[in-house]
KOLSEDREN-657321 format. One record per atom (N, C-alpha, C, CB): residue number from 1; chain; atom name; x, z, y. Coordinates in steps of 0.001 Angstrom, whole numbers, padded with zeros to 6 digits. Last residue first. Glycine has a CB too. Example, Ala and Ser with C-alpha at 12.3 -4.5 7.8 and 13.67 -1.06 7.14 Angstrom:
2
   doza   roba   gumar         u         w         v
      2      A       N    012850    007080   -002250
      2      A      CA    013670    007140   -001060
      2      A       C    012900    007870    000030
      2      A      CB    014084    005725   -000598
      1      A       N    013190    007800   -005690
      1      A      CA    012300    007800   -004500
      1      A       C    013200    007800   -003300
      1      A      CB    011308    009046   -004473
END
This chain:
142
   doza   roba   gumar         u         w         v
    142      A       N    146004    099699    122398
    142      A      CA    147118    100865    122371
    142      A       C    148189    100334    122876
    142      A      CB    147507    101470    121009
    141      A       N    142977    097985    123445
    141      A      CA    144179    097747    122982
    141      A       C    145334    099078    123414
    141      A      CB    144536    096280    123578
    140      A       N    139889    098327    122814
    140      A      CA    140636    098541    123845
    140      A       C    142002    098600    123436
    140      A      CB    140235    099629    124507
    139      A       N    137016    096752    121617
    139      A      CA    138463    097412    121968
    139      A       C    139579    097680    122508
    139      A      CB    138835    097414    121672
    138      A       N    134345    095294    120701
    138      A      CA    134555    095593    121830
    138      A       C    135916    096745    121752
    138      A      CB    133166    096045    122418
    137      A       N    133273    093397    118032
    137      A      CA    133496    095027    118731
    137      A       C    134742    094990    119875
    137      A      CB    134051    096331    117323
    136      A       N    132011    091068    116236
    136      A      CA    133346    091089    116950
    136      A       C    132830    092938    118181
    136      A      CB    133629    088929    118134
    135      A       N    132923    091535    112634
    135      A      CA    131337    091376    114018
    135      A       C    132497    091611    114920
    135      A      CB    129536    092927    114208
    134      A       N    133559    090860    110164
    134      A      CA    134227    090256    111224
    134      A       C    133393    090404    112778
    134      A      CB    134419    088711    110750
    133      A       N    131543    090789    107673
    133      A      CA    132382    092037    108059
    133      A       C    133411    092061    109242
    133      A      CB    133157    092387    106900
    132      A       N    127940    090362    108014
    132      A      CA    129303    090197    108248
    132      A       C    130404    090927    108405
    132      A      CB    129368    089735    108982
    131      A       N    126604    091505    105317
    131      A      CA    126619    091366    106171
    131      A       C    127972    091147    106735
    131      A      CB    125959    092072    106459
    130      A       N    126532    092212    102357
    130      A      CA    125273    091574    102755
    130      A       C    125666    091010    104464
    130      A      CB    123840    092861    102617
    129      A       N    128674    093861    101062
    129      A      CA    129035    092730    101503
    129      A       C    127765    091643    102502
    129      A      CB    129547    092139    100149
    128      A       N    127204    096319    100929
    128      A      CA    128294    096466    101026
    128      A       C    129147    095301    101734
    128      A      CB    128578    096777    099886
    127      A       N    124352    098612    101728
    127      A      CA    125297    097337    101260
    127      A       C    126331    097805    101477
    127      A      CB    125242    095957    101903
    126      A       N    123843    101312    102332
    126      A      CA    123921    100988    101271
    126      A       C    124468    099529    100495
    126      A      CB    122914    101291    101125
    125      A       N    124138    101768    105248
    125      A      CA    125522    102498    104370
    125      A       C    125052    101687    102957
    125      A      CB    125546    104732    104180
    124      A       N    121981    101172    105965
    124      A      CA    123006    100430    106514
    124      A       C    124416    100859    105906
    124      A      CB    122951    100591    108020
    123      A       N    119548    101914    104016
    123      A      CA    119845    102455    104900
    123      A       C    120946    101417    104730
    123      A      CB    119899    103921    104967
    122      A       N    116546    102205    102284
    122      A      CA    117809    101370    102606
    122      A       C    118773    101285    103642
    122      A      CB    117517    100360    102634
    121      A       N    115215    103956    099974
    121      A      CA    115958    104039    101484
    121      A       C    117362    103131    101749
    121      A      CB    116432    105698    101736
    120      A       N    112449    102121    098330
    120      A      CA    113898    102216    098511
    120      A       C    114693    102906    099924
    120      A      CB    114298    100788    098388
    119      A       N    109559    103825    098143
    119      A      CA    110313    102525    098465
    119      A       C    111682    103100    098696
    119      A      CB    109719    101632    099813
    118      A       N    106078    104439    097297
    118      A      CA    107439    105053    097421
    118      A       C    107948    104043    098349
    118      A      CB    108343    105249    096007
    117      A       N    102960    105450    095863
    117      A      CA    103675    104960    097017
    117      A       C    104853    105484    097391
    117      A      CB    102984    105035    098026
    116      A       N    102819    107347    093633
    116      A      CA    103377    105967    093042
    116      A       C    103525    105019    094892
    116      A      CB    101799    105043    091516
    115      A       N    102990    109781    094766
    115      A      CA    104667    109103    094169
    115      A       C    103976    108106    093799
    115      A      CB    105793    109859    092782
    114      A       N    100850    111157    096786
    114      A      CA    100465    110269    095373
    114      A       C    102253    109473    095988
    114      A      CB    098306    108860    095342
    113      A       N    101719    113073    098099
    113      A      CA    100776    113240    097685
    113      A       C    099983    112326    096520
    113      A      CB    100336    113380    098660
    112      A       N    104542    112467    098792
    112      A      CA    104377    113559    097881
    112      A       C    103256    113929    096977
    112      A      CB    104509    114488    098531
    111      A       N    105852    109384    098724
    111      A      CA    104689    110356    099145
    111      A       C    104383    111456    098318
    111      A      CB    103454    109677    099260
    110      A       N    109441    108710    099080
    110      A      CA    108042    109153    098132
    110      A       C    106951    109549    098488
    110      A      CB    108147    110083    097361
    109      A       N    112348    107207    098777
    109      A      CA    111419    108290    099643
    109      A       C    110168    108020    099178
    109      A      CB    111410    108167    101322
    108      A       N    114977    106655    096640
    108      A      CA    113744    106593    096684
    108      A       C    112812    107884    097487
    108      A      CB    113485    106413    095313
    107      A       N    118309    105913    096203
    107      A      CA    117563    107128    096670
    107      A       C    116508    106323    097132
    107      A      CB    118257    108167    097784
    106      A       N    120421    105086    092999
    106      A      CA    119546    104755    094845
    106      A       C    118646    105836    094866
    106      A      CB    118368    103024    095157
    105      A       N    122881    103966    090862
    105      A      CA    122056    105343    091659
    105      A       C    121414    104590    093032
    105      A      CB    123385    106895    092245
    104      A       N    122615    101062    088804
    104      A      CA    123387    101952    089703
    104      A       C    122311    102585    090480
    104      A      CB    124478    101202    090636
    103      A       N    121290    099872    086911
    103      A      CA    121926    100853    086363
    103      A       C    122726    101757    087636
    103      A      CB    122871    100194    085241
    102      A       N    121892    096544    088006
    102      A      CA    121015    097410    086682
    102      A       C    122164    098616    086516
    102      A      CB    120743    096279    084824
    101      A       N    122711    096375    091458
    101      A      CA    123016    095964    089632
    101      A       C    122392    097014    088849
    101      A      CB    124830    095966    089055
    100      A       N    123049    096027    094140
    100      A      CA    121689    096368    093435
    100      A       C    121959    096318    091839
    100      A      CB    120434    095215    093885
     99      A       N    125004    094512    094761
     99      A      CA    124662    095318    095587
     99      A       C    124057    096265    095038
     99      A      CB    124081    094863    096450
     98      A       N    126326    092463    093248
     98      A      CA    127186    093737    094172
     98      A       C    126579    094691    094137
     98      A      CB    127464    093635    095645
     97      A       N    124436    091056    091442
     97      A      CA    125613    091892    090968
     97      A       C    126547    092545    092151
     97      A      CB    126534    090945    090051
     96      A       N    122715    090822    093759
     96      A      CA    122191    091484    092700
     96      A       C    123395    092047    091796
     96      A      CB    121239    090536    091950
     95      A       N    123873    088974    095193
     95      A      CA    123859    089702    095427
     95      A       C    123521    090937    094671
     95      A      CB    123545    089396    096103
     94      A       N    124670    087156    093254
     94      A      CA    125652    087580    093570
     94      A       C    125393    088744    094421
     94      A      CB    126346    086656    094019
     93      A       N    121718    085911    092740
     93      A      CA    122385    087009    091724
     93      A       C    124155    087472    092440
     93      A      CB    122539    086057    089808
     92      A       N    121447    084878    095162
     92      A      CA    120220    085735    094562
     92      A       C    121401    086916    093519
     92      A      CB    118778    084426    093351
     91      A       N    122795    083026    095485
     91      A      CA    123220    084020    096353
     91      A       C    122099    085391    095927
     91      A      CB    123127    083381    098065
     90      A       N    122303    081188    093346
     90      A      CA    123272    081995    093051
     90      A       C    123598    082809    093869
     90      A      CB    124170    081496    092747
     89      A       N    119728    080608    094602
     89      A      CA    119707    081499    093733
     89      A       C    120956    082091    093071
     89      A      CB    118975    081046    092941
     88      A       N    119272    080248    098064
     88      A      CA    119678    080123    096697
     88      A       C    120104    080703    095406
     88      A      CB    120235    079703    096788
     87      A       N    117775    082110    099839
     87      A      CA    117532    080135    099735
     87      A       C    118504    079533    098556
     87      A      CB    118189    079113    101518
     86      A       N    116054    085007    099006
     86      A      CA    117159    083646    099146
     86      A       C    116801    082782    099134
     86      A      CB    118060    083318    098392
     85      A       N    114160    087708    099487
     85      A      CA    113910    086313    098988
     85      A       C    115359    086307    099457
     85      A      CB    112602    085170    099631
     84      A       N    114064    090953    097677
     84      A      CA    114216    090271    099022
     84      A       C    114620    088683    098519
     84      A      CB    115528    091103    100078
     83      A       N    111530    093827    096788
     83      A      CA    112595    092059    096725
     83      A       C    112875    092099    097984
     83      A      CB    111753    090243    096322
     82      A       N    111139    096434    094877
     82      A      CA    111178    096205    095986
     82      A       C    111808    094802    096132
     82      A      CB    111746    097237    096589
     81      A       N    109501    099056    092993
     81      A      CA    109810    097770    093073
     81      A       C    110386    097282    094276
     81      A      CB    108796    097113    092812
     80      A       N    108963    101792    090920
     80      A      CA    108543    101284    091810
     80      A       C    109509    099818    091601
     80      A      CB    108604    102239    093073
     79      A       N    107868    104780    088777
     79      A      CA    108294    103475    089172
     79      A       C    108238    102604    090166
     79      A      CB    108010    102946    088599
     78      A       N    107939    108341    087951
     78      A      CA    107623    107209    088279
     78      A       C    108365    106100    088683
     78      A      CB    106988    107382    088940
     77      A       N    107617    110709    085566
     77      A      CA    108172    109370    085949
     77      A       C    107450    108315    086360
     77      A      CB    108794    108885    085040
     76      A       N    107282    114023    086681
     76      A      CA    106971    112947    086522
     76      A       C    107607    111802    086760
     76      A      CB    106196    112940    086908
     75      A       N    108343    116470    088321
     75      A      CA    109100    115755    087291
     75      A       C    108389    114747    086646
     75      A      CB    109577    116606    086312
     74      A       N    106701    117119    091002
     74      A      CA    106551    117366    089571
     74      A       C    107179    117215    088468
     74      A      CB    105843    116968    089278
     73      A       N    108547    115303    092567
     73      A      CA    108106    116799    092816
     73      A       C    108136    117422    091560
     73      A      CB    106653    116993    093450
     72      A       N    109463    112313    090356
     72      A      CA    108559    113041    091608
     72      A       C    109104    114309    091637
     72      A      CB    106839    113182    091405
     71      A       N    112321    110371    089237
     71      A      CA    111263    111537    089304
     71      A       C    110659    112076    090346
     71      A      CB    111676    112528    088856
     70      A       N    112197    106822    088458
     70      A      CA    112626    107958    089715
     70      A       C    112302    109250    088801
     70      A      CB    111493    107897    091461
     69      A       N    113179    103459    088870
     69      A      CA    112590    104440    088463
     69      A       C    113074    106102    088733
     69      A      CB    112541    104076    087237
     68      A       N    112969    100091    090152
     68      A      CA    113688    101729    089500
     68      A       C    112397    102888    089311
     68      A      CB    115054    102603    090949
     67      A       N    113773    096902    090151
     67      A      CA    112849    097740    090090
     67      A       C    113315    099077    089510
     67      A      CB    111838    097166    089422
     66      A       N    113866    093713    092430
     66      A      CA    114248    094882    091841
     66      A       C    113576    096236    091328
     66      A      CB    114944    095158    092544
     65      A       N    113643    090383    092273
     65      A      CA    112795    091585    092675
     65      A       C    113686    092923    091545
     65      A      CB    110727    091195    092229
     64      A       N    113993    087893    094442
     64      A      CA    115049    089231    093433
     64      A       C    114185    090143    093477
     64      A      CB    116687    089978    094071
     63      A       N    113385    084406    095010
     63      A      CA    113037    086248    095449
     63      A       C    113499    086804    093995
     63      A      CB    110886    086817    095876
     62      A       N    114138    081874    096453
     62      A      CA    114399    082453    094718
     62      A       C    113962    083648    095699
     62      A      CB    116324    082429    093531
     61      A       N    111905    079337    097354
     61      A      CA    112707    080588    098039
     61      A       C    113130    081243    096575
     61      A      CB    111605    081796    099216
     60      A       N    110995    076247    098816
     60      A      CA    111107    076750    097974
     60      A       C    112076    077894    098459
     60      A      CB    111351    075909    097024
     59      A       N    108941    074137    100934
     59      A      CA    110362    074176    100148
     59      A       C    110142    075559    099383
     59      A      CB    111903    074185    101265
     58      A       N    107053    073350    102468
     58      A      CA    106830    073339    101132
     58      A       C    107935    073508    100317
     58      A      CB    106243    072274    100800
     57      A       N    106666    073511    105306
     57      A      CA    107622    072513    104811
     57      A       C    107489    072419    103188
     57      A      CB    109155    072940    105278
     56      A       N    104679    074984    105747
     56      A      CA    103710    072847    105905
     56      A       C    105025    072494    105144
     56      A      CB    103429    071516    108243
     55      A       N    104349    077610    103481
     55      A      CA    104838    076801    104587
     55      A       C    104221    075343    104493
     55      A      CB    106432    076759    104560
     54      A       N    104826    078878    100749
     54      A      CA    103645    078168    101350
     54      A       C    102987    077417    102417
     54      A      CB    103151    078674    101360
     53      A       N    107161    077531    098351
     53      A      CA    107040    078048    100029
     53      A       C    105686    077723    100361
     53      A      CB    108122    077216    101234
     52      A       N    107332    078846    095293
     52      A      CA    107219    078227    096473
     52      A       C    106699    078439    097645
     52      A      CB    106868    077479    096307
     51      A       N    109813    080774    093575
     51      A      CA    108620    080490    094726
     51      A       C    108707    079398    095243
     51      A      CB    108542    081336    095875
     50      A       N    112439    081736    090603
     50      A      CA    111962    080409    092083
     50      A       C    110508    080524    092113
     50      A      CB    112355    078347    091751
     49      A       N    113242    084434    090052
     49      A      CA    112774    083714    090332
     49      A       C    112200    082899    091293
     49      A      CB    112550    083913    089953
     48      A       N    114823    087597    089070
     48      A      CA    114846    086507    090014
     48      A       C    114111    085314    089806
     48      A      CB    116045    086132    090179
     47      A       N    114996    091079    088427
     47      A      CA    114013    089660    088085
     47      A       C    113804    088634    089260
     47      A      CB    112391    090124    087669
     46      A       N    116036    093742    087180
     46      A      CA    116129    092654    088098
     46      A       C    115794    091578    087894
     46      A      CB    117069    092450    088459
     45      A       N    115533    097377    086435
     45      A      CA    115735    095995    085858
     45      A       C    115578    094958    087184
     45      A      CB    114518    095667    084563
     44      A       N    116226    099909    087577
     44      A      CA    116145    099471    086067
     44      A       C    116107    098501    085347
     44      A      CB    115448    099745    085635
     43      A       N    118445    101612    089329
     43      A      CA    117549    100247    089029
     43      A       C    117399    099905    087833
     43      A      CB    118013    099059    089563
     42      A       N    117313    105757    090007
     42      A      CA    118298    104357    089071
     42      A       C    118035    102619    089438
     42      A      CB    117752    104434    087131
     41      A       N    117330    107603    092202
     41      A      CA    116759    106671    091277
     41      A       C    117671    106093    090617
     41      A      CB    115988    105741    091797
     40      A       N    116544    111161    093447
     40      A      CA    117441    110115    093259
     40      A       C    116526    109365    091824
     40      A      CB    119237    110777    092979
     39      A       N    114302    111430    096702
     39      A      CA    114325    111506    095155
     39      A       C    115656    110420    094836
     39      A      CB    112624    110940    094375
     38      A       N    112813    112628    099254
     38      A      CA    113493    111577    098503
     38      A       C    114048    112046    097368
     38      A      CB    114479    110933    099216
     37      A       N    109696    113159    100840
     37      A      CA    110971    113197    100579
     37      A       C    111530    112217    099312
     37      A      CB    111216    114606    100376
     36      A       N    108697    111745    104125
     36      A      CA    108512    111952    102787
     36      A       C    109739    112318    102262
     36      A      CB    107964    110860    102123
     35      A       N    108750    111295    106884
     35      A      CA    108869    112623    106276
     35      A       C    108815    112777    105036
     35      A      CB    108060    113398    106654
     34      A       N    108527    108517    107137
     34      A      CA    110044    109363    107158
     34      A       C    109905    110575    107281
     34      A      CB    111028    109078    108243
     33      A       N    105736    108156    107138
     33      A      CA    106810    108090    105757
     33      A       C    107621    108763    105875
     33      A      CB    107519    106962    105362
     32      A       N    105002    108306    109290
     32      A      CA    104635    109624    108121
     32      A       C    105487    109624    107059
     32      A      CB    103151    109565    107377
     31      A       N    105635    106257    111103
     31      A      CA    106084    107211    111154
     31      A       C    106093    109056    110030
     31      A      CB    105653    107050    112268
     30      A       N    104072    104467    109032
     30      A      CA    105730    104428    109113
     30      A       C    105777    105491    109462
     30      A      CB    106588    103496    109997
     29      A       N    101701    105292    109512
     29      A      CA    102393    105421    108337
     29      A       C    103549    105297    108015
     29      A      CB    102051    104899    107706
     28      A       N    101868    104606    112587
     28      A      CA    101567    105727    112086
     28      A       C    101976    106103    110462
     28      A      CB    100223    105756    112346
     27      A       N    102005    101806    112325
     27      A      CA    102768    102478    113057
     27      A       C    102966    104188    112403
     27      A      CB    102110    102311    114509
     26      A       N    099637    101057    110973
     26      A      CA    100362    100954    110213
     26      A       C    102224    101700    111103
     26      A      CB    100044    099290    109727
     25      A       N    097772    101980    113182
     25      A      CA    098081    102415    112050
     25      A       C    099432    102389    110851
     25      A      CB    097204    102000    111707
     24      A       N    098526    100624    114934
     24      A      CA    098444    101291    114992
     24      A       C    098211    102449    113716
     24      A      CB    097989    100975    115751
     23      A       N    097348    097547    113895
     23      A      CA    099152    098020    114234
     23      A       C    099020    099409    114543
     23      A      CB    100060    097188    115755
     22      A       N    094984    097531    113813
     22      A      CA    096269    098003    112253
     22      A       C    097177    097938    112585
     22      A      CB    096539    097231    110889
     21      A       N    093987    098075    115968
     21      A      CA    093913    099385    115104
     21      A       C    094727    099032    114134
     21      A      CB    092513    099867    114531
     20      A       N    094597    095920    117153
     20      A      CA    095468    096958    117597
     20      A       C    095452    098378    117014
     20      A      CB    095251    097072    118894
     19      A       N    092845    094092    115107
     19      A      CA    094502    094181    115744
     19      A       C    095426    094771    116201
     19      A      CB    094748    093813    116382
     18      A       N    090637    095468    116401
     18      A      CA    091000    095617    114751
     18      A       C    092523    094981    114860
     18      A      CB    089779    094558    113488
     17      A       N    090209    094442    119163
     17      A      CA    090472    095808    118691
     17      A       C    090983    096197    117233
     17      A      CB    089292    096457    118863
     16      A       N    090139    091847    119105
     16      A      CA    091639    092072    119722
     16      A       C    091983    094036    119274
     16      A      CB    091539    091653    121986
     15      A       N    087821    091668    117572
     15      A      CA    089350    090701    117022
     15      A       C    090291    091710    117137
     15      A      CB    089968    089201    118076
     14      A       N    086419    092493    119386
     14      A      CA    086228    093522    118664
     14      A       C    087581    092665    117374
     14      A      CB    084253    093857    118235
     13      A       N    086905    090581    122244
     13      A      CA    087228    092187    121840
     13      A       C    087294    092687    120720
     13      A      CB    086446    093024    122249
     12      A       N    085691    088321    120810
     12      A      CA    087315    088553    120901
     12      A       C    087387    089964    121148
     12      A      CB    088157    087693    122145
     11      A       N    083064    089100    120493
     11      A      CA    084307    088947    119279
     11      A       C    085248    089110    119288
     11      A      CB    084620    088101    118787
     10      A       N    082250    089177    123431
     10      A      CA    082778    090500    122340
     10      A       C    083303    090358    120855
     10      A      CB    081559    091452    122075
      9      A       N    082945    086665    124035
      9      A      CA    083418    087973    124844
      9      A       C    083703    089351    123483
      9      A      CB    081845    088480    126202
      8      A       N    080936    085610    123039
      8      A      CA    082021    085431    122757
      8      A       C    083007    086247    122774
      8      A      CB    082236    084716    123207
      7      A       N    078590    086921    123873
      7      A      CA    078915    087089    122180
      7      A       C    080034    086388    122084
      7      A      CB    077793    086478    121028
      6      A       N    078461    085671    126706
      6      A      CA    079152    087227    126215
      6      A       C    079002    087456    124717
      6      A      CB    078332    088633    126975
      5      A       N    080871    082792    126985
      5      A      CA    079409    083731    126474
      5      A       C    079550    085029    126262
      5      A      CB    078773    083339    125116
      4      A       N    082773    082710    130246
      4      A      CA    082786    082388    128312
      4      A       C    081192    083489    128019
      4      A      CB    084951    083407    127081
      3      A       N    083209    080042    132295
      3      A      CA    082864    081369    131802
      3      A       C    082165    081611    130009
      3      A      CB    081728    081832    132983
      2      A       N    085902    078669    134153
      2      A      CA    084839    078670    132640
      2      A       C    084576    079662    132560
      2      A      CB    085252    078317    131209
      1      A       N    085018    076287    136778
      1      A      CA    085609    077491    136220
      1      A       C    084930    077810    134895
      1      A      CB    085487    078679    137205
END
């Protein structure tokens, strides 16, 4: 039977505890966020480029990074950023010209106490085409 050292013992505890303190935390800041309030934004600019994958496969990802700009509480301007990767880059900019295009309105939630931590509210109303429009739903025929 194996018995493990007790300085083993307590690494892994004190591993398994800092693991459950940043999920716990970071639980907690989620839940603080969605009290922050929100602010209308613009996008101000869009910047796609090829990554590589740091993966064993070593392939490659285009990421869209989007970026707006807002006003705080205060009327201060601030800025922020937000991507999402593709596996190809013309699905990079097709999405970028539906969804996200330079110049169209978005709503930005904010920390009140320091606006330069923000992020996009992306809510399920804000695409449009990102997702399938054929999901099959359950109906009951007239």
């Amino acid at each position: 039977m194996f018995r493990a050292h007790p300085f083993q013992m307590t690494v892994w505890l004190a591993l398994v505890m800092a693991v459950l303190s940043a999920m716990a935390r970071g639980f907690w800041l989620y839940r603080a966020s969605l009290t922050w309030p929100t602010a209308d934004g613009l996008i101000t600019r869009i910047d796609i480029e090829r990554r590589q994958d740091t993966g064993i496969g070593g392939g490659h990802c285009f990421c869209a990074t989007f970026s707006y700009d807002f006003r705080d509480a205060k009327g201060g301007r601030v800025w922020g950023s937000w991507y999402k990767n593709f596996s190809r880059e013309e699905t990079a900019r097709e999405f970028a010209a539906r969804e996200l295009p330079v110049g169209k309105k978005v709503v930005v939630r904010f920390n009140p106490k320091n606006p330069a931590f923000n992020s996009l509210e992306l809510d399920s109303w804000t695409y449009t085409g990102d997702r399938p429009a054929n999901l099959p739903i359950n109906r009951t025929s007239n």
